[in-house]
DSSP file (Angstrom, degrees, kcal/mol; ACC not computed):
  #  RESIDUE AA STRUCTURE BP1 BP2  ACC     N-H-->O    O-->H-N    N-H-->O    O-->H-N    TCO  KAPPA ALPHA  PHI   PSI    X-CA   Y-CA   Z-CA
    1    1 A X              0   0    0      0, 0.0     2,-0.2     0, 0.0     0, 0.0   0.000 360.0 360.0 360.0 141.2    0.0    0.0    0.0
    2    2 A X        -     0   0    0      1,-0.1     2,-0.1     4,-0.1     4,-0.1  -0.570 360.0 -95.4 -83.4 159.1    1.4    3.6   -0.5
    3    3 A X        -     0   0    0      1,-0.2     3,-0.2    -2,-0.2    -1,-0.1  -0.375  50.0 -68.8 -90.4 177.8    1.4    6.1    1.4
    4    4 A X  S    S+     0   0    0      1,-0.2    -1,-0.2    -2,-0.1     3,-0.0  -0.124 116.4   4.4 -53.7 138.8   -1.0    9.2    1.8
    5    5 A X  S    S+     0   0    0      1,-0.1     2,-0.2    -3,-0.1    -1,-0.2   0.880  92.1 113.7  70.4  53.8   -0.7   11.6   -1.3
    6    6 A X    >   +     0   0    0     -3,-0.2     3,-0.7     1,-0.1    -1,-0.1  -0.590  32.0 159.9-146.5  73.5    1.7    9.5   -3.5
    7    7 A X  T 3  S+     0   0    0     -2,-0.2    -1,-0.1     1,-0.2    -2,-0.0   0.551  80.1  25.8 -81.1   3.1   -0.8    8.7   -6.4
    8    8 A X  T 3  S+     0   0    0      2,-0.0    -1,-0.2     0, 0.0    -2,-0.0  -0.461  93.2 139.8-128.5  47.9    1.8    7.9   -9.1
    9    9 A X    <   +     0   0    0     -3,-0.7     2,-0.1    -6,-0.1    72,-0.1  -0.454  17.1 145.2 -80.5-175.0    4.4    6.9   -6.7
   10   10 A X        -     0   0    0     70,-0.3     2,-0.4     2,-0.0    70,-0.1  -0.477  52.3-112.8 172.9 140.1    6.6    3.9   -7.5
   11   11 A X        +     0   0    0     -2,-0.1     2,-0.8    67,-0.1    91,-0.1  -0.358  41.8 167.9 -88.0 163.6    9.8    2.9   -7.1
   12   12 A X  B     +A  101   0A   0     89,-1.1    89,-0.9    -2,-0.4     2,-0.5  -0.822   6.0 171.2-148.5 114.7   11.6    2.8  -10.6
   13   13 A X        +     0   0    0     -2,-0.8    87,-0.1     1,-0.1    89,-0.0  -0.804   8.2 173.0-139.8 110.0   15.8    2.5  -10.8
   14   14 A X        -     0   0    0     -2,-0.5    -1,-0.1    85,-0.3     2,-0.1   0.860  43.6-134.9 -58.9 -48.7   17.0    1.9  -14.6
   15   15 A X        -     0   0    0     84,-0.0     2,-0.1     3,-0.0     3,-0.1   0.139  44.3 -47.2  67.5 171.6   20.7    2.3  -13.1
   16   16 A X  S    S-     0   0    0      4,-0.2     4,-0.3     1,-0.1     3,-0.1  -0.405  70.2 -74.3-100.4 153.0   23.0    4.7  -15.3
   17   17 A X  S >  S-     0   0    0     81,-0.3     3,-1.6     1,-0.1    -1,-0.1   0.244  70.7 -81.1 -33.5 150.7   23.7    4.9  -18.7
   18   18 A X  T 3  S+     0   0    0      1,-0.3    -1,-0.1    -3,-0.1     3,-0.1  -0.334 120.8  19.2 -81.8 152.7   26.3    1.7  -19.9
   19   19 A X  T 3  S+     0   0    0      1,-0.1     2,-0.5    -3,-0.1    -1,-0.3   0.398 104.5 117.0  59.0  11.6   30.0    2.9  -19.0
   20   20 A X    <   -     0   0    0     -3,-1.6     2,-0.3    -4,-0.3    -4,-0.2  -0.855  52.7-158.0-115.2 151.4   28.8    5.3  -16.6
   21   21 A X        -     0   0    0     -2,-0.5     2,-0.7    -3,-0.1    -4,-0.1  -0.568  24.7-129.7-100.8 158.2   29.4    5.5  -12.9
   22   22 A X        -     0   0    0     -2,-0.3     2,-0.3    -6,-0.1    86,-0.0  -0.982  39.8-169.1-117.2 120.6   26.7    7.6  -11.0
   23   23 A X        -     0   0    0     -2,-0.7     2,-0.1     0, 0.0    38,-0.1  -0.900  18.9-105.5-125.3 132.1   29.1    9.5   -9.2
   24   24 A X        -     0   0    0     -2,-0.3     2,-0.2     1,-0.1    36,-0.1  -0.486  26.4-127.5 -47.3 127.3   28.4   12.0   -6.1
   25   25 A X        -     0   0    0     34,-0.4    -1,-0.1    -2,-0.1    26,-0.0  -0.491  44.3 -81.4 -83.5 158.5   28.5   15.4   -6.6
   26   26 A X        -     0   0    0     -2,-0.2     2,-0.3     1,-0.1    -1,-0.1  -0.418  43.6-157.8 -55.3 127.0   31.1   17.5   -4.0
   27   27 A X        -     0   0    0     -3,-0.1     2,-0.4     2,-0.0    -1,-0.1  -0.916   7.6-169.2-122.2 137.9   29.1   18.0   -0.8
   28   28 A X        -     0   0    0     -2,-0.3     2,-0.3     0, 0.0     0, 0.0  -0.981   9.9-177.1-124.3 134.4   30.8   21.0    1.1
   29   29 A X        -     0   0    0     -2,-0.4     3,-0.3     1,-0.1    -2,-0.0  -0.998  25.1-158.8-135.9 140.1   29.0   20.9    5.0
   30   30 A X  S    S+     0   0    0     -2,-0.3    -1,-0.1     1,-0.1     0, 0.0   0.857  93.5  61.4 -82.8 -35.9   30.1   23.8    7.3
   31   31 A X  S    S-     0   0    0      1,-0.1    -1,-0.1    37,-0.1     3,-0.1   0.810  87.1-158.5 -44.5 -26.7   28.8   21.2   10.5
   32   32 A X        +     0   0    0     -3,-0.3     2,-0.2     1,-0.1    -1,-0.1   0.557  54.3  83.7  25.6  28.9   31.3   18.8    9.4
   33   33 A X  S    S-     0   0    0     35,-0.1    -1,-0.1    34,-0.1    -2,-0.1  -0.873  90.0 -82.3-128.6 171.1   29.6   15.5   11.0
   34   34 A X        -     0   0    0     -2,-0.2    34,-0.1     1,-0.1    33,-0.1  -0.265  33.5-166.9 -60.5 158.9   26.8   13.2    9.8
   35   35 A X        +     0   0    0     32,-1.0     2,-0.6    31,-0.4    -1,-0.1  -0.121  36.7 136.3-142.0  50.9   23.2   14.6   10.4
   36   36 A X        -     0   0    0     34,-0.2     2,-0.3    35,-0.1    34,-0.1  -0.947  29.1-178.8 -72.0 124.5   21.1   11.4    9.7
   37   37 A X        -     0   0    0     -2,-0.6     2,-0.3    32,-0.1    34,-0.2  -0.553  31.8-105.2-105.3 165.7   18.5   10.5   11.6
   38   38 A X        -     0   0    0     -2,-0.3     2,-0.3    34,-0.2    34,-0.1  -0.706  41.9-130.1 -90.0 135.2   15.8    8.2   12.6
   39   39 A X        -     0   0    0     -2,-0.3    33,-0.1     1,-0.1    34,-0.1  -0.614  11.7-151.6 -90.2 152.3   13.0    9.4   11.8
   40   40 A X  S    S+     0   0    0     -2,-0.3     2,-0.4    92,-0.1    -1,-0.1  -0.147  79.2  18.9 -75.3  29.0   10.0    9.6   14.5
   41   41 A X  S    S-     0   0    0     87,-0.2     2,-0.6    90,-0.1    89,-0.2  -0.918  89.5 -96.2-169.5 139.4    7.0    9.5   12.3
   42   42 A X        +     0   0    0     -2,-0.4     2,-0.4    87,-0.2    87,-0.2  -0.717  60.4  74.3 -91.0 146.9    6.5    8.4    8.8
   43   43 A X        -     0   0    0     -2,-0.6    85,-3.3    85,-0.4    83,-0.1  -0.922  58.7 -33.6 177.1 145.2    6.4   10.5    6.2
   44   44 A X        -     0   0    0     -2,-0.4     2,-0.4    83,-0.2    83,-0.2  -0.106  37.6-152.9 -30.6 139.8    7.1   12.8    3.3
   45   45 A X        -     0   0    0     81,-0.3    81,-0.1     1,-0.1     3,-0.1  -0.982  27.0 -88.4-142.8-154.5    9.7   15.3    3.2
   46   46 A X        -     0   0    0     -2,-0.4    80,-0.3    79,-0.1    78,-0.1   0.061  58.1 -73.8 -78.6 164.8   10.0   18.5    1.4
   47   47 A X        -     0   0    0     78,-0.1     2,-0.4    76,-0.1    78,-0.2  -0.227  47.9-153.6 -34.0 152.3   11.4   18.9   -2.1
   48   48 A X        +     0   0    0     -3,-0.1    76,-1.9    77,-0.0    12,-0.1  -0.854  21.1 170.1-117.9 143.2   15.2   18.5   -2.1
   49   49 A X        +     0   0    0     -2,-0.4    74,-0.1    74,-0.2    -2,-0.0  -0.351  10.1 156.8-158.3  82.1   17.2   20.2   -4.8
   50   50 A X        +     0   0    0     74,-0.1     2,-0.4     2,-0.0    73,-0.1   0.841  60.4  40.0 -74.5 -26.9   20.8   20.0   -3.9
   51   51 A X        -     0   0    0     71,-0.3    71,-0.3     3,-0.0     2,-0.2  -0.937  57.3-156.3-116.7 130.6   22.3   20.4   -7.2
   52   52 A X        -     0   0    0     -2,-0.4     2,-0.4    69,-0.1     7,-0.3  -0.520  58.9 -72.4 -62.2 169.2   21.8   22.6  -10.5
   53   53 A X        -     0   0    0     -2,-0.2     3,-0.5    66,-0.1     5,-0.3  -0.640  49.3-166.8 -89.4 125.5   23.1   21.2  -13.3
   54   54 A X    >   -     0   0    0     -2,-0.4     3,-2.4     1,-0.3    57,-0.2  -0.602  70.0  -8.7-118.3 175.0   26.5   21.1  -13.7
   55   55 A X  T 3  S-     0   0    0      1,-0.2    -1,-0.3    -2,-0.2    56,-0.2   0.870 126.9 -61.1  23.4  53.9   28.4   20.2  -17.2
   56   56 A X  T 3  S+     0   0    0     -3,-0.5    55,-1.9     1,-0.1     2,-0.3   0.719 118.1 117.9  78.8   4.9   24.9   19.2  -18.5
   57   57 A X  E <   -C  110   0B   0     -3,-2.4     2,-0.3    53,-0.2    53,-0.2  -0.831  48.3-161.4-122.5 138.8   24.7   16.3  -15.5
   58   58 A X  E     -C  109   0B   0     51,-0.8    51,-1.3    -2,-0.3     2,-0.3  -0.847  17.3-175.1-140.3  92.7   21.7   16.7  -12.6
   59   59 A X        +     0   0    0     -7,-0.3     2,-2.3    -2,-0.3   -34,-0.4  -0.392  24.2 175.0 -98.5  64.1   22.8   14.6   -9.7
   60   60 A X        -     0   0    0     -2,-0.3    47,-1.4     1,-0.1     2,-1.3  -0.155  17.0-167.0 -19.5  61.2   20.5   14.1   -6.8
   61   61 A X  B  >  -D  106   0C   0     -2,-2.3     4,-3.3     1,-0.2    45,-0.2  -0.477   0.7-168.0 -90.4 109.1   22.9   11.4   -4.9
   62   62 A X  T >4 S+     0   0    0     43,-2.3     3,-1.0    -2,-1.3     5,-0.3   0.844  90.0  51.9 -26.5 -91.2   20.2   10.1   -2.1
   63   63 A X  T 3> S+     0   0    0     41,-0.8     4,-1.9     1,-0.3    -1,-0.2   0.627 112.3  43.3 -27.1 -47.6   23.0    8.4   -0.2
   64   64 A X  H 3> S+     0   0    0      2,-0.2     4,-1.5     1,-0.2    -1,-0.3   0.965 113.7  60.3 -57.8 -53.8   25.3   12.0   -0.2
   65   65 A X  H <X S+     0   0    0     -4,-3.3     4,-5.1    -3,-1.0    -2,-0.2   0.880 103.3  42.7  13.0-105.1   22.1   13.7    0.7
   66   66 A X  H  4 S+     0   0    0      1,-0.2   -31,-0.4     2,-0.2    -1,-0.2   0.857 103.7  59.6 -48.6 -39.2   21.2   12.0    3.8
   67   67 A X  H  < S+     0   0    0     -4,-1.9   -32,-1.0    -5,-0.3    -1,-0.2   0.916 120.2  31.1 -66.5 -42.1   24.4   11.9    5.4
   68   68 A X  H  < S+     0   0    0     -4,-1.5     2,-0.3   -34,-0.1    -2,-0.2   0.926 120.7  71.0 -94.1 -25.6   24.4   16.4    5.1
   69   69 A X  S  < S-     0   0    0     -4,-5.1     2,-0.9    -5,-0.2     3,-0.3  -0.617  75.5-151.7 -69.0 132.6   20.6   16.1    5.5
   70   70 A X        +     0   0    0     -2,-0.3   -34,-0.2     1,-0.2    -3,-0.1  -0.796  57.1 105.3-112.1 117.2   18.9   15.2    8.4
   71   71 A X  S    S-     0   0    0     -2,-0.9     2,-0.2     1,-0.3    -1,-0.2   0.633  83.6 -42.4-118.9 -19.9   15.7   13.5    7.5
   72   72 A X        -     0   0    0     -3,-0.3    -1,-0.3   -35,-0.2   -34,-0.2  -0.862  69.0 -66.5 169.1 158.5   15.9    9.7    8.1
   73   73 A X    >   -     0   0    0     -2,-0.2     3,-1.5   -37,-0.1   -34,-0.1  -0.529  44.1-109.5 -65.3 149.9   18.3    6.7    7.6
   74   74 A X  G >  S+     0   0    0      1,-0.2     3,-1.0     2,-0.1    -1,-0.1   0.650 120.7  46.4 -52.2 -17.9   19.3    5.3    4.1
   75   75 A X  G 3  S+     0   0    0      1,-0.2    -1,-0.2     3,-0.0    29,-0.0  -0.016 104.3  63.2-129.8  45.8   17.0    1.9    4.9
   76   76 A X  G <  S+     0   0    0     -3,-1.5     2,-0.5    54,-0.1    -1,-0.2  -0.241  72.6 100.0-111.7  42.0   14.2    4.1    6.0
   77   77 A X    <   +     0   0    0     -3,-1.0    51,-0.2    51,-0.2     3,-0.1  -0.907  44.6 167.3 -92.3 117.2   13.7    5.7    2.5
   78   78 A X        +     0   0    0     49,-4.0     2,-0.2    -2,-0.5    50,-0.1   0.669  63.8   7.7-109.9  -8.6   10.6    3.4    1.2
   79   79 A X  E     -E  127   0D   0     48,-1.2    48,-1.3    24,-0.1     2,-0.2  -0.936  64.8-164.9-150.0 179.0    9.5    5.7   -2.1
   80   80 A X  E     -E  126   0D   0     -2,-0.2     2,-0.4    46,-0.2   -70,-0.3  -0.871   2.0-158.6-168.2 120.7   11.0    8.4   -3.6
   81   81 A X  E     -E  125   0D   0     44,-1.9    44,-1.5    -2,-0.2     2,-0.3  -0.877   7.2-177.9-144.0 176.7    9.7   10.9   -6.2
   82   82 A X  E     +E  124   0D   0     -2,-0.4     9,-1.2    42,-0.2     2,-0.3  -0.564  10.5 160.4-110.9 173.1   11.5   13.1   -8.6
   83   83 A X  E     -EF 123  90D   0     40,-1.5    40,-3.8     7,-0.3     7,-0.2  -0.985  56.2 -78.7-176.9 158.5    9.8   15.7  -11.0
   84   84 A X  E >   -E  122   0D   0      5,-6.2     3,-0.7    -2,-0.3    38,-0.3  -0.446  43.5-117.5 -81.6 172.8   11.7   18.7  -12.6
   85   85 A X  T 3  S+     0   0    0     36,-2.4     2,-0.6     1,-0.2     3,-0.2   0.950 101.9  32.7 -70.4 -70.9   12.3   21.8  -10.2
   86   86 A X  T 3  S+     0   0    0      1,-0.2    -1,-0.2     2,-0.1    -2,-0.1  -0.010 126.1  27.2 -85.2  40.2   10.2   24.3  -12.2
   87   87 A X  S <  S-     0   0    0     -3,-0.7    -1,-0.2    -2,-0.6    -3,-0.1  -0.086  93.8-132.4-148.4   3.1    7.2   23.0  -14.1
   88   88 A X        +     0   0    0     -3,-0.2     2,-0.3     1,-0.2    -3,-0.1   0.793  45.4 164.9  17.0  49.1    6.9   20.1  -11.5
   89   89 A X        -     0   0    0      1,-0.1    -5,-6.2     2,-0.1     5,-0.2  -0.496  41.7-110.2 -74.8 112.2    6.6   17.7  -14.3
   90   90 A X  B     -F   83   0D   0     -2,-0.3    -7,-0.3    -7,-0.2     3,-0.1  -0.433  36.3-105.3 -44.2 142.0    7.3   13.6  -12.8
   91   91 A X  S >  S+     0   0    0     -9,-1.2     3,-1.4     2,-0.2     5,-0.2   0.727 116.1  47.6  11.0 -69.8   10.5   12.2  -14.1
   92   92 A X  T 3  S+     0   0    0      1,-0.2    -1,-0.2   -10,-0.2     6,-0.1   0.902 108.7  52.7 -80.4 -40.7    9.1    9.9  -16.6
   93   93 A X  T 3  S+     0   0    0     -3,-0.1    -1,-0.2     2,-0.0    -2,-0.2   0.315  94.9  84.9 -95.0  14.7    6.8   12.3  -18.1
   94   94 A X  S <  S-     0   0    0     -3,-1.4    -4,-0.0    -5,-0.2    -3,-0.0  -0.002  92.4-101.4 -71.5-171.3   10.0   15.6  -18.9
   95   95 A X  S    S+     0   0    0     -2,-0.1     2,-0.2     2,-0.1    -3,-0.1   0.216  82.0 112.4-114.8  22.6   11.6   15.3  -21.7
   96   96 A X        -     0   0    0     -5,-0.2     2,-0.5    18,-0.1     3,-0.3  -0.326  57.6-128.8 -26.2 130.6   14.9   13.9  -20.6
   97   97 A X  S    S+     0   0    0     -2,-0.2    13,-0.1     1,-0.2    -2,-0.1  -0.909  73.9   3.2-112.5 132.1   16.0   10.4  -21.6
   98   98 A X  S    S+     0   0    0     -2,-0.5    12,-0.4     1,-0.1   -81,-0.3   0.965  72.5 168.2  50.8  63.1   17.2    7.9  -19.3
   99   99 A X        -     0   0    0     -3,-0.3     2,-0.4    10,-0.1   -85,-0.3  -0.593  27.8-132.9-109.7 173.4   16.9    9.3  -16.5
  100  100 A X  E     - B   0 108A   0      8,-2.0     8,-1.5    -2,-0.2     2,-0.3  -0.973  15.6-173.1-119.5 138.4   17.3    7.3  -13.1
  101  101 A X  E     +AB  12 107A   0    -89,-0.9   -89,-1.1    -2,-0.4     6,-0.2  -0.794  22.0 170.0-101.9  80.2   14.9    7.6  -10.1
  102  102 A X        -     0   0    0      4,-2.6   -89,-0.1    -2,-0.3   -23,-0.0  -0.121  46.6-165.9 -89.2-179.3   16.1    5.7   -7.2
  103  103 A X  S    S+     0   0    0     -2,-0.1    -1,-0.1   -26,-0.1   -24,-0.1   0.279 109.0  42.2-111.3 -28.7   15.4    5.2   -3.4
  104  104 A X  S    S+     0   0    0      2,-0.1   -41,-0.8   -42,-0.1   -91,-0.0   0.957 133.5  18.8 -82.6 -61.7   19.0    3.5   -3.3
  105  105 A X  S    S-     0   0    0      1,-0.3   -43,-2.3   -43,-0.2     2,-0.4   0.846  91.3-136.8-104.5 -59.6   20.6    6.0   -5.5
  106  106 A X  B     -D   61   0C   0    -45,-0.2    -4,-2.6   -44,-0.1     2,-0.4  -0.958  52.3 -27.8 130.7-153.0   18.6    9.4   -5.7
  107  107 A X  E     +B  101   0A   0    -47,-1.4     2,-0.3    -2,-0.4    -6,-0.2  -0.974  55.4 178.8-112.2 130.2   18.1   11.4   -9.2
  108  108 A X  E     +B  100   0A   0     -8,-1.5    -8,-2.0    -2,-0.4     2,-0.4  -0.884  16.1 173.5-153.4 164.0   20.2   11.5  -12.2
  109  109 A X  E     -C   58   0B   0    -51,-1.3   -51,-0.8    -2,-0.3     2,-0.8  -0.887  20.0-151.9-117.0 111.8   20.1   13.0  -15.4
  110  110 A X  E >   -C   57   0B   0     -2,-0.4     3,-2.5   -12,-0.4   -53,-0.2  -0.709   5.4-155.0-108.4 108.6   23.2   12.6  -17.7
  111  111 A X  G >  S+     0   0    0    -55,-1.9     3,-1.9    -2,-0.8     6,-0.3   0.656  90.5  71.1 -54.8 -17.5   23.4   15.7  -20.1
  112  112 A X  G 3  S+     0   0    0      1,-0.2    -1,-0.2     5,-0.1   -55,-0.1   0.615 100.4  53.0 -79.0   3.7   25.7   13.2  -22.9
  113  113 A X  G <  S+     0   0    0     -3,-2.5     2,-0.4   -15,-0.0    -1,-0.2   0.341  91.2  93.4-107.2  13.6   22.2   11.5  -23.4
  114  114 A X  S <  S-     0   0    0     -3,-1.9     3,-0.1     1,-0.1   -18,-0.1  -0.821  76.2-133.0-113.4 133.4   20.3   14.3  -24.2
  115  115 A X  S    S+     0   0    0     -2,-0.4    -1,-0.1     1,-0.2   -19,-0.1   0.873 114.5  39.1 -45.3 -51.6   19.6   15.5  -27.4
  116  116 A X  S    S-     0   0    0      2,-0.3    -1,-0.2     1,-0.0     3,-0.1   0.694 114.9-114.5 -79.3 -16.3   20.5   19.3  -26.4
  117  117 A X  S    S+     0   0    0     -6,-0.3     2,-0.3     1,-0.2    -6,-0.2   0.626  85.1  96.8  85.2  23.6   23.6   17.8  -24.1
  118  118 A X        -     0   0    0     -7,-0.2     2,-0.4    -8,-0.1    -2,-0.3  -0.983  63.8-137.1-131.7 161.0   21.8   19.1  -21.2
  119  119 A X        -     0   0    0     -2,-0.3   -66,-0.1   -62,-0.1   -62,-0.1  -0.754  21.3-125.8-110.3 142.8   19.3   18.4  -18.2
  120  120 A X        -     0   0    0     -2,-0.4     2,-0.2     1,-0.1   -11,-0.1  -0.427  43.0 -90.0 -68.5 169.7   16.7   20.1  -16.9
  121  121 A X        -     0   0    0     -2,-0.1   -36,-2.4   -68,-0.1     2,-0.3  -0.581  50.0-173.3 -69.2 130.1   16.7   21.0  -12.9
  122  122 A X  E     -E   84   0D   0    -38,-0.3     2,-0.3   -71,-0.3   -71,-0.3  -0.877   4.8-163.6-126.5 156.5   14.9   17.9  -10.9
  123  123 A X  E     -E   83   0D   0    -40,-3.8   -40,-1.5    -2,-0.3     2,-0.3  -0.862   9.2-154.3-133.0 179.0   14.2   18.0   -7.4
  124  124 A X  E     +E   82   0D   0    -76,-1.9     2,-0.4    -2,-0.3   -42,-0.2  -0.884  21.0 179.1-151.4 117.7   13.4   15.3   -5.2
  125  125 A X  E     -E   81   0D   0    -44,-1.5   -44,-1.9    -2,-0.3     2,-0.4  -0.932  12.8-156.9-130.0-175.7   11.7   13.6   -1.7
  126  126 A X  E     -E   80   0D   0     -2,-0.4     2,-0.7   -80,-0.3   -81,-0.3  -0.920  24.5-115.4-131.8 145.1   11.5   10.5   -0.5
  127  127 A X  E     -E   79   0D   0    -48,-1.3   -49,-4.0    -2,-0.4   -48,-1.2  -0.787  32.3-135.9-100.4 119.7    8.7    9.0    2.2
  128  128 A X        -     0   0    0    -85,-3.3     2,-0.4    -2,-0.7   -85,-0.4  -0.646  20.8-159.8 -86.1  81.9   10.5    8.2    5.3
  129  129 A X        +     0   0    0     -2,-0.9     2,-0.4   -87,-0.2   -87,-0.2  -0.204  24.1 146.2 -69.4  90.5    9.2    4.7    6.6
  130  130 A X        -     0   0    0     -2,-0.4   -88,-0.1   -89,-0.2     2,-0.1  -0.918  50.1 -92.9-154.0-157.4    9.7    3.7   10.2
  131  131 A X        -     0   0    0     -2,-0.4     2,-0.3     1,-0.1   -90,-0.1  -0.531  35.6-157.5 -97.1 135.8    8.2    1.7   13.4
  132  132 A X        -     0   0    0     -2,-0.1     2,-0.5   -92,-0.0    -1,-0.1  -0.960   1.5-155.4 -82.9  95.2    6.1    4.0   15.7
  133  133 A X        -     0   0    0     -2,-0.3     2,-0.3     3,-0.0     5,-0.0  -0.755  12.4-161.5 -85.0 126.8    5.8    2.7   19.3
  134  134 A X        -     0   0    0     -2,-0.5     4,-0.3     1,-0.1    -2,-0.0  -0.842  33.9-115.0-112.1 144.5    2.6    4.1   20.8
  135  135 A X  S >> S+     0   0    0     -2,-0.3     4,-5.2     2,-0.2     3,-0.9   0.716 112.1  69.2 -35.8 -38.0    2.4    4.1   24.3
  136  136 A X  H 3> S+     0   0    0      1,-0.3     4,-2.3     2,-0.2     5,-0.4   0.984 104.6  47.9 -62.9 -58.2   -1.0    1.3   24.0
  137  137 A X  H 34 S+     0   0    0      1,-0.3     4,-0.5     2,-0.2    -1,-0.3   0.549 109.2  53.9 -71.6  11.1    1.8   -1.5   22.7
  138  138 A X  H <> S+     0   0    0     -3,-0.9     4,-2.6    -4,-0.3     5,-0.3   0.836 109.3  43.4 -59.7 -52.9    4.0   -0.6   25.5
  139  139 A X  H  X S+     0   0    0     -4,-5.2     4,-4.6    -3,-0.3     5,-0.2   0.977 117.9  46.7 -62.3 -39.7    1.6   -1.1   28.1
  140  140 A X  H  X S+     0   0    0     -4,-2.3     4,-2.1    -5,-0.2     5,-0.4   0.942 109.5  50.6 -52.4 -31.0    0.5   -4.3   26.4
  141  141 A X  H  > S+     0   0    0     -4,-0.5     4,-2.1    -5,-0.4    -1,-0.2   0.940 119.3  41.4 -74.4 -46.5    4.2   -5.5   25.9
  142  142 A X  H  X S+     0   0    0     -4,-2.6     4,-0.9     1,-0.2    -2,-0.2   0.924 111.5  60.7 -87.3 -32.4    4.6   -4.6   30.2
  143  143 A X  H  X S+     0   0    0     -4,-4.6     4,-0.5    -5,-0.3    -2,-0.2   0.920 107.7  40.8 -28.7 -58.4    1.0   -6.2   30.7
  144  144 A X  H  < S+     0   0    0     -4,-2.1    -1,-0.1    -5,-0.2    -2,-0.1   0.712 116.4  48.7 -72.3 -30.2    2.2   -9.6   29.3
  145  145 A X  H  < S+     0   0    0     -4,-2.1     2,-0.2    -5,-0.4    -2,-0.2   0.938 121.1  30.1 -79.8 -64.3    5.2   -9.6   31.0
  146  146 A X  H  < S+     0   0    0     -4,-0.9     2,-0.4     1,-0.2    -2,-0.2   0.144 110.1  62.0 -57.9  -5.8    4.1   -8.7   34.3
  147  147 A X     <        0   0    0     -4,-0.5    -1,-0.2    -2,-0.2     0, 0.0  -0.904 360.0 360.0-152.5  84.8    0.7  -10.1   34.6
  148  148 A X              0   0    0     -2,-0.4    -1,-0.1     0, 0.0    -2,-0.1   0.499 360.0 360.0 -89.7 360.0    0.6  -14.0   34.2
């Protein structure tokens, strides 16, 4: 089942173009430590748009992302979608070709595949999946134990 307000979600990873490496763009952080977290809720979050497009190339990399973002851990991203930044046209349905839209990976768009030898600007979020413990299954959990 998907979650609330993701009517064309899906996860969808092509992997990059043959002979190319999907490479991390330079993440500059003034904090200099990780800031991923676990998230307390499930959920959206907001557009991301880390990158313009540089040499023709629009690289979302999820993984690089999280690590300067804090929104969730890498294995509580459960969908992800991408759409370009300004006409906030999905992924599948710009007019880029081969472009990659991962939950593992992130967005990219590789300008040497493109008719003009450029990408448009894409943004990105991902729905952050993880366990809620609500107070009721704690008391059940000390019920069972305590109470034979």
């Amino acid at each position: 089942m998907l979650p609330p307000g993701t009517p064309n979600t899906r996860k969808h990873y092509d992997g990059p173009p043959t002979g190319t490496t999907l490479l991390p763009p330079p993440i500059t952080t003034t904090s200099g430590g990780l800031a991923s977290k676990e998230c307390k809720e499930p959920g959206w979050t907001d557009w991301i748009n880390s990158a313009k497009p540089l040499d023709g190339n629009d690289i979302e990399y999820l993984p690089a992302i999280i690590k300067q973002q804090a929104f969730c851990f890498a294995d509580q991203v459960a969908y992800i979608q991408c759409r370009q930044a300004t006409t906030k046209t999905s992924f599948d349905l710009a007019n880029d070709a081969r472009t990659v839209c991962s939950t593992k990976a992130g967005f990219a768009c590789y300008g040497s595949l493109q008719p003009d030898g450029k990408c448009d600007d894409y943004e990105f979020r991902v729905y952050c999946q993880c366990s809620v413990t609500s107070m009721y299954h704690v008391i059940i959990i000390i019920f069972i134990i305590f109470c034979p």
